[in-house]
C-alpha positions in Angstrom: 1.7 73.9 -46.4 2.0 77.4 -44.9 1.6 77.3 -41.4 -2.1 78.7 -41.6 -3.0 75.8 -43.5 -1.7 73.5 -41.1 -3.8 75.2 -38.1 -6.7 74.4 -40.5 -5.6 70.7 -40.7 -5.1 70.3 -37.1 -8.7 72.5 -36.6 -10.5 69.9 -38.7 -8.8 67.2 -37.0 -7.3 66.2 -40.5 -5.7 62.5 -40.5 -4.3 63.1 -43.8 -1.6 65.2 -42.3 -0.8 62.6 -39.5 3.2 61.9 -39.9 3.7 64.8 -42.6 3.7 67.3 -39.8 3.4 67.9 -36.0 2.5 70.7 -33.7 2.7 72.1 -30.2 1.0 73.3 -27.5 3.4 76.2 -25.6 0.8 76.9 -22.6 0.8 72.7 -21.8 4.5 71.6 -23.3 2.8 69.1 -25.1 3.2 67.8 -29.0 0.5 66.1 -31.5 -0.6 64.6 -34.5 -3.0 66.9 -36.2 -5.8 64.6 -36.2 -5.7 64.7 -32.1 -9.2 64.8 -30.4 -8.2 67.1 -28.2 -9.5 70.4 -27.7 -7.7 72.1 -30.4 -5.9 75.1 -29.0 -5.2 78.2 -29.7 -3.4 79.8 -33.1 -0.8 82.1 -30.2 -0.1 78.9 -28.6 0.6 76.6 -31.2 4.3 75.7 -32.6 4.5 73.4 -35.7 7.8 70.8 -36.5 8.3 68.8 -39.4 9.6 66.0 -37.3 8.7 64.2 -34.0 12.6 64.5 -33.1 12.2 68.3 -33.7 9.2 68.6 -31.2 11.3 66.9 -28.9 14.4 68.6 -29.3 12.1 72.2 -28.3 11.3 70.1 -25.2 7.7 69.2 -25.8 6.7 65.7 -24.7 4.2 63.5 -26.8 0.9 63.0 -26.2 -0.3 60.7 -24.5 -3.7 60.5 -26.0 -2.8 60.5 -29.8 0.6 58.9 -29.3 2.1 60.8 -32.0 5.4 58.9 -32.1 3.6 56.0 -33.4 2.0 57.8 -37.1 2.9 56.4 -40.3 6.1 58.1 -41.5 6.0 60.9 -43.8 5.9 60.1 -47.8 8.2 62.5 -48.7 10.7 59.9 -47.9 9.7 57.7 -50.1 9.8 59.7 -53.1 12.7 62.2 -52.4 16.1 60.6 -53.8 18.3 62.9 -52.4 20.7 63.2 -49.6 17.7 63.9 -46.9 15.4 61.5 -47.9 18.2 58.7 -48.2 19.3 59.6 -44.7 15.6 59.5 -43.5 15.2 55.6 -45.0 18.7 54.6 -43.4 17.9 56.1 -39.9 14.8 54.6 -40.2 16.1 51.6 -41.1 18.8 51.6 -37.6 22.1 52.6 -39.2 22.8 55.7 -36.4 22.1 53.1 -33.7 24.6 50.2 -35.3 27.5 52.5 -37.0 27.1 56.2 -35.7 26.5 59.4 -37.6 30.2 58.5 -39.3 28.8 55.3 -40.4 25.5 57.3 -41.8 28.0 60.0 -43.8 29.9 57.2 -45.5 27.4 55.6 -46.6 26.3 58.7 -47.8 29.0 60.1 -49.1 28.9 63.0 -47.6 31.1 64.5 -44.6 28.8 64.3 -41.3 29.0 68.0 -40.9 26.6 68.6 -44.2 24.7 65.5 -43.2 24.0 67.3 -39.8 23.5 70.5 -41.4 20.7 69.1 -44.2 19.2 67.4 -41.8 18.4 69.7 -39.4 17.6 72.6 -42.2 15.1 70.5 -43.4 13.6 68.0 -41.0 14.8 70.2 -37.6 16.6 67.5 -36.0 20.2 65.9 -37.2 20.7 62.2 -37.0 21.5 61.6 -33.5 18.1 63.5 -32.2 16.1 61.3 -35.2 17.6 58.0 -33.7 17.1 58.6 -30.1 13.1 59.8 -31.3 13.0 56.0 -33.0 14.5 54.7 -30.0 12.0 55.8 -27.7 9.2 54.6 -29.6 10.8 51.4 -29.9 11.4 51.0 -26.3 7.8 52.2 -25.3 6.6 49.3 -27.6 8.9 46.9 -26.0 7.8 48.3 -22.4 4.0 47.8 -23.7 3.8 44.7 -25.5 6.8 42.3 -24.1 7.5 40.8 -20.0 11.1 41.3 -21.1 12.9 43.6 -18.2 13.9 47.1 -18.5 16.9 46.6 -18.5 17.0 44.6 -21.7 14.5 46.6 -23.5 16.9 49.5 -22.8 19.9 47.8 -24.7 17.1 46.3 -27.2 16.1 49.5 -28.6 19.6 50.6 -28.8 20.1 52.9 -26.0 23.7 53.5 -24.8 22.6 52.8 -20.9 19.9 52.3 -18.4 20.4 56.2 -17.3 19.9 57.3 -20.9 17.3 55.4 -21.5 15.4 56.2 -18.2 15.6 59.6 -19.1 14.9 59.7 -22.2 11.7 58.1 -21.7 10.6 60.5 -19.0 11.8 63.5 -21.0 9.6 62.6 -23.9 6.8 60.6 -22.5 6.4 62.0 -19.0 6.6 58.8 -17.3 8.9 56.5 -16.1 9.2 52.9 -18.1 7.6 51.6 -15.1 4.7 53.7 -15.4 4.3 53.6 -19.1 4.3 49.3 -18.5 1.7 49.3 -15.9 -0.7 51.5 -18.7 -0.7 47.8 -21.0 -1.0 45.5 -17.8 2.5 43.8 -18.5 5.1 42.4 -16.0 8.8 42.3 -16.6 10.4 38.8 -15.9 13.2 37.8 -14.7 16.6 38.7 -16.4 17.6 36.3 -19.3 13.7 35.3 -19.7 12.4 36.1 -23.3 9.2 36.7 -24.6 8.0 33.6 -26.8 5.0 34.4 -28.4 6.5 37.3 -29.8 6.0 41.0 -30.4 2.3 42.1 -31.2 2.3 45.3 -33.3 0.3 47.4 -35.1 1.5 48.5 -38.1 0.2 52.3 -39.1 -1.1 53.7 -41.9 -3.0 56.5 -43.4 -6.3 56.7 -45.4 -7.5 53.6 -47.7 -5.5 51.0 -48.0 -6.6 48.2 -50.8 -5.2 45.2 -48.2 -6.7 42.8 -50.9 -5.0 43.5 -53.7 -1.3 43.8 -51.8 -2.0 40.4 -50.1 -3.2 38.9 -53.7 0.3 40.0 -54.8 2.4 38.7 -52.4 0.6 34.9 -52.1 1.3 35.0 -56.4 5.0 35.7 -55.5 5.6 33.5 -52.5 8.7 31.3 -52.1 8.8 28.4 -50.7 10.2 27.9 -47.4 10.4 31.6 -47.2 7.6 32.8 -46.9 3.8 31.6 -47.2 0.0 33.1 -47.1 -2.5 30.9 -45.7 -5.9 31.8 -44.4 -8.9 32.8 -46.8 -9.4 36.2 -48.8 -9.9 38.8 -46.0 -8.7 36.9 -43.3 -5.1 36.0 -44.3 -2.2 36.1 -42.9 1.2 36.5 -44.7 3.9 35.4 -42.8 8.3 35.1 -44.2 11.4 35.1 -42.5 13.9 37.7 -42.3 17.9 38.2 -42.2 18.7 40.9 -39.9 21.3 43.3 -38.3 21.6 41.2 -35.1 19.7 38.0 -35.7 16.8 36.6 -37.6 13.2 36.7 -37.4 9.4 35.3 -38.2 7.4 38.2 -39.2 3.7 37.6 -39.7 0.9 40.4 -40.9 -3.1 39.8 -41.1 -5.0 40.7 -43.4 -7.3 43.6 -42.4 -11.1 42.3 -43.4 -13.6 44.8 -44.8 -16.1 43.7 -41.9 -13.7 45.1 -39.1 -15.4 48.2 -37.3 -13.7 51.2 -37.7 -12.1 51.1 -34.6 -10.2 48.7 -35.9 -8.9 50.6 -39.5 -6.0 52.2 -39.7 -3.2 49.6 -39.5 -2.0 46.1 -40.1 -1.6 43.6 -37.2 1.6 41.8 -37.2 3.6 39.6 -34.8 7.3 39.5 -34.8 9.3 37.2 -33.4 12.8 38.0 -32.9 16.3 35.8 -31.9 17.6 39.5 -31.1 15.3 42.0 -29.5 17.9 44.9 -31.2 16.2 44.2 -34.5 12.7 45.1 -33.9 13.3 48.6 -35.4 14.5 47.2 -38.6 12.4 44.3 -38.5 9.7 46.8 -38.3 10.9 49.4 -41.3 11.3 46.2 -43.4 7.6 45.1 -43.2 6.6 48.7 -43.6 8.6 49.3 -46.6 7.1 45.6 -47.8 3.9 46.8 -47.0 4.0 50.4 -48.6 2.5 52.1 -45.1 4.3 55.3 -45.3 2.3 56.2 -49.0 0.1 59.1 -49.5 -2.7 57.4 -50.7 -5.0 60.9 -50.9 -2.1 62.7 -53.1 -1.8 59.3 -55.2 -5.1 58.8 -55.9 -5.9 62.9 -56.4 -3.2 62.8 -58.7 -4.4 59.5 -60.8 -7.4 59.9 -60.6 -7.5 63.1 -63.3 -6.2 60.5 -65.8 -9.0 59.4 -68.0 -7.5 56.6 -67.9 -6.8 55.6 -64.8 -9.8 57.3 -63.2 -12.4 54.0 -63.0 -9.6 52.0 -62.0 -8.7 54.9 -58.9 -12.6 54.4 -58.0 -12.6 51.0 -57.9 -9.8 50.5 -56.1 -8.8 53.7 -53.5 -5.6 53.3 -51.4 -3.8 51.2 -53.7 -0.1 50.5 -52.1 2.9 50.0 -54.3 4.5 47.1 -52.4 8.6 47.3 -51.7 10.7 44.7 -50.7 11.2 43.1 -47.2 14.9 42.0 -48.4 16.5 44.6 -51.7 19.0 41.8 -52.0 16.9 39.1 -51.8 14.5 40.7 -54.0 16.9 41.4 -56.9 17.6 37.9 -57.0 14.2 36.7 -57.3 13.6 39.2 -60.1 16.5 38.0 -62.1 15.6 34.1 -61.3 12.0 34.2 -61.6 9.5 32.9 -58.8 10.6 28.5 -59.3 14.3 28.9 -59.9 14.5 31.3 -56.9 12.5 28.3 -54.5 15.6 26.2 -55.8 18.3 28.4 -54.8 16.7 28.5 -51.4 16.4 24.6 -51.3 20.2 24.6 -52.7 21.8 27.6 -50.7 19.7 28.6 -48.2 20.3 28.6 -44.8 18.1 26.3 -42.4 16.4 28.3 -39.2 17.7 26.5 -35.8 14.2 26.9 -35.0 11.9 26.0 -37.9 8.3 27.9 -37.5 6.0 25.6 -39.6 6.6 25.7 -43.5 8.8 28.3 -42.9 12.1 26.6 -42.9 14.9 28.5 -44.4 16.5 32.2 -45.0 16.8 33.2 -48.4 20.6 32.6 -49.5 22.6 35.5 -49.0 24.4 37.3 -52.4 28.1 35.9 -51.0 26.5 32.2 -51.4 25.7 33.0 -55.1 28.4 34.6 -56.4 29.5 31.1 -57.5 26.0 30.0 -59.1 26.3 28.5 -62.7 24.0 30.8 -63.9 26.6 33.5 -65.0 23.5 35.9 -64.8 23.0 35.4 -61.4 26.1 34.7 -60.3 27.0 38.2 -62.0 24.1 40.2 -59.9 25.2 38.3 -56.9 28.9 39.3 -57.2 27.9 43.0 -57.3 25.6 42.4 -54.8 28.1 40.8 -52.5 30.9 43.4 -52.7 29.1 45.9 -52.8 29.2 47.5 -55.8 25.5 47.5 -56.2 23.3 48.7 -53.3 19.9 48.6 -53.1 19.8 49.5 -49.6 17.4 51.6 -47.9 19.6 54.7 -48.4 20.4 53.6 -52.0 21.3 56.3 -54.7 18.1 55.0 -57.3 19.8 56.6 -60.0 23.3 55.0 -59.7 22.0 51.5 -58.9 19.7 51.6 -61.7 22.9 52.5 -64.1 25.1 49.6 -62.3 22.3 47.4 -62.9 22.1 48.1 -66.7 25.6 46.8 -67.2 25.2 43.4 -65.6 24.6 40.2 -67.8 21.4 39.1 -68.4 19.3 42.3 -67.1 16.1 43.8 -69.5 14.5 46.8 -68.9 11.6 44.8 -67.1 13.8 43.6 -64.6 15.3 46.5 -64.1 12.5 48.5 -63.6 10.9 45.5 -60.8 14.0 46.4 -58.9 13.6 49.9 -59.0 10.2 50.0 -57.9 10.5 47.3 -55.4 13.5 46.6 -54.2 14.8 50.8 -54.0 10.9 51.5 -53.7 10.9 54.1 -55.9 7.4 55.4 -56.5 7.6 56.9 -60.1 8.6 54.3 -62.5 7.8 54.4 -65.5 8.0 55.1 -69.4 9.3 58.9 -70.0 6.7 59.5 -73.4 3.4 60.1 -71.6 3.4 59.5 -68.3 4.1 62.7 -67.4 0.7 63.9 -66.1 1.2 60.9 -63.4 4.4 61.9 -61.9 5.6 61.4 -58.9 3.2 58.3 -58.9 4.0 56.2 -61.9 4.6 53.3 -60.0 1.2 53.6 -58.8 -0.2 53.8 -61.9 1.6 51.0 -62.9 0.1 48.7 -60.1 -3.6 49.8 -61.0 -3.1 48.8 -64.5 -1.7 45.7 -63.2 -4.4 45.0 -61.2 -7.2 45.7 -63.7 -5.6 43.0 -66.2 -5.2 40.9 -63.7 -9.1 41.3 -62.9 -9.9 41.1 -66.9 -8.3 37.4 -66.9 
């Protein structure tokens, strides 16, 4: 989009463009969504940034009215496999805040000069100014929906001090921590005292999202002591546990019913519950990647729905999400062992949660554990897995994992492709003869045939 056609979005108050831009007021130093009620302003005074870091960096603080820190994050990530949009999954994902920009370039393979350099050419912040934008918004969610004290919230979302992180939070929000906590009515407790019902969130998203047909998939493909749906259609909640940087978690998301008001549209609730507050970032791009909440659902369903094909099954079913994978690793695994062997291997290898939260007992085995198995399948998947010479990461390269994949033991094209499309999250998988007209959204299509067969049975 040209910068005229982004005034238009943000004169129409267009939510389809919340995440994939932002813009700026000069005369009021202030930065929004475009789908912001406010008075829109005018075309002299208005800036426009690809990024919510970018914003910030020009000084302008967010709003306080649209909050647009908190939008679903832009698509383009999703489907771009190249050295930007791999760096924008692992920043996402917390790897600034545990290993540095150095850490980000290995990982990359690239020096951290052109990591800096791409970054801020095309998103207009580097790494450092795109962590410490995540960090904020994880802190004002800690400060918002937790009694934990400041001064653990500030270490929890991965600030370097107290100093940094009280002026970081005035910089961007205008307000000190202590003001932005008295807005939700919390308390801090005491030092040492953690919160036990755990962090309420909601998880954003943007246009339609077919909530029944993502949590149908994921109650056919739960594992046993991992993860479970209970509740009934339109009302349930699916609820797993989670390895993690720091720690481990309980993660739990409801089911979104049809009957809820509009005020209530527009995300996923979730609880997490955490043994180390310094995960909530990932914990949260885990279940959003899971979840599929950073899609485009207007440019896939646009797109699909020109296929005469596909067109019905578009109608019938708008906002249709291409689920990921809350663990690649895990993931990988499952697909290779199918949905009963991989319950075993939990039963067999899995580690036991010092804190058991209902049917939810274990942690799915880690690849290190398997690398032994009998199976010389799975134990050859695992190996890879565990040394690293296959990652599915968040800042995977698609195109080499998918190649390292082909070589192991046991692996078909079908399982191959499950991986790429869940466990990478690739968006546009799918047979090269006639497919073209769907691209970048093959994966997409892929689900609504799915679904339609499994509506036919």
């Amino acid at each position: 989009m040209d910068q005229d056609a982004q005034y238009e979005a943000v004169s129409s108050r267009d939510a389809r463009f919340d995440g994939e831009f932002f813009f700026a007021v000069a005369t009021t130093g202030i930065y929004c969504r475009p789908s912001c009620p406010a008075v829109t302003p005018r075309r002299k005074n208005v800036r426009f940034f690809p990024s919510a870091a970018a914003a910030q960096g020009n000084g302008f603080r967010a709003c306080r009215r649209c909050r647009p820190d908190a939008v679903p994050g832009s698509a383009a990530w999703n489907v771009r496999a190249d050295v930007v949009g791999r760096a924008m999954r692992m920043i996402g994902d917390g790897v600034v805040d545990r290993e540095g920009v150095p850490g980000l370039a290995i990982r990359l393979g690239y020096s951290t000069r052109q990591v800096q350099r791409q970054l801020t050419a095309e998103v207009g912040a580097g790494p450092v100014a795109l962590a410490r934008a995540q960090r904020a918004h994880t802190a004002r969610v800690l400060l918002q929906t937790t009694e934990l004290p400041v001064t653990e919230i500030a270490f929890a979302a991965g600030f370097a001090s107290v100093r940094q992180f009280n002026d970081t939070i005035r910089q961007i929000y205008a307000r000190t921590p202590s003001a932005l906590r008295d807005e939700a009515g919390t308390r801090a407790t005491r030092p040492g005292a953690h919160t036990t019902a755990g962090i309420p969130l909601r998880l954003a998203h943007r246009g339609a999202y077919a909530v029944k047909e993502t949590f149908d998939l994921l109650a056919a493909e739960a594992v046993e002591h991992v993860e479970q749906v209970t509740g009934g259609p339109g009302a349930r909640t699916y609820r797993r546990t989670l390895r993690l940087p720091h720690g481990t978690a309980v993660v739990a998301v409801d089911e979104a019913a049809p009957a809820h008001p509009p005020a209530r549209q527009g995300w996923l609730d979730a609880r997490i519950h955490l043994t180390d507050p310094r995960d909530l970032t990932t914990a949260v791009q885990r279940l959003r990647r899971l979840f599929d909440l950073d899609a485009d659902p207007y440019a896939v369903d646009e797109r699909l729905g020109a296929d005469p094909l596909l067109a019905p099954l578009v109608a019938r079913t708008p906002g249709l999400r291409s689920p990921g994978a809350a663990d690649p690793d895990e993931y990988a695994v499952r697909a290779l062992a199918g949905q009963h062997r991989a319950a075993a291997l939990v039963e067999t290898y899995g580690k036991r949660l010092d804190a058991p939260c209902g049917a939810l007992t274990h942690l799915f085995p880690e690849p290190a554990l398997l690398a032994g198995h009998p199976d010389p399948h799975l134990a050859a998947l695992a190996t890879a897995l565990a040394d690293a010479t296959l990652r599915l990461d968040a800042g995977a390269d698609r195109d080499e994992a998918v190649r390292i994949l082909r070589t192991l033991p046991g692996m078909d094209e079908e399982t191959v492709d499950a991986i790429r499309t869940r466990a990478l999250g690739d968006p546009d998988v799918g047979a090269a003869a006639g497919e073209d007209a769907r691209r970048p959204w093959r994966s997409y299509a892929r689900r609504h045939l799915a679904v339609a067969a499994a509506r036919a049975q």
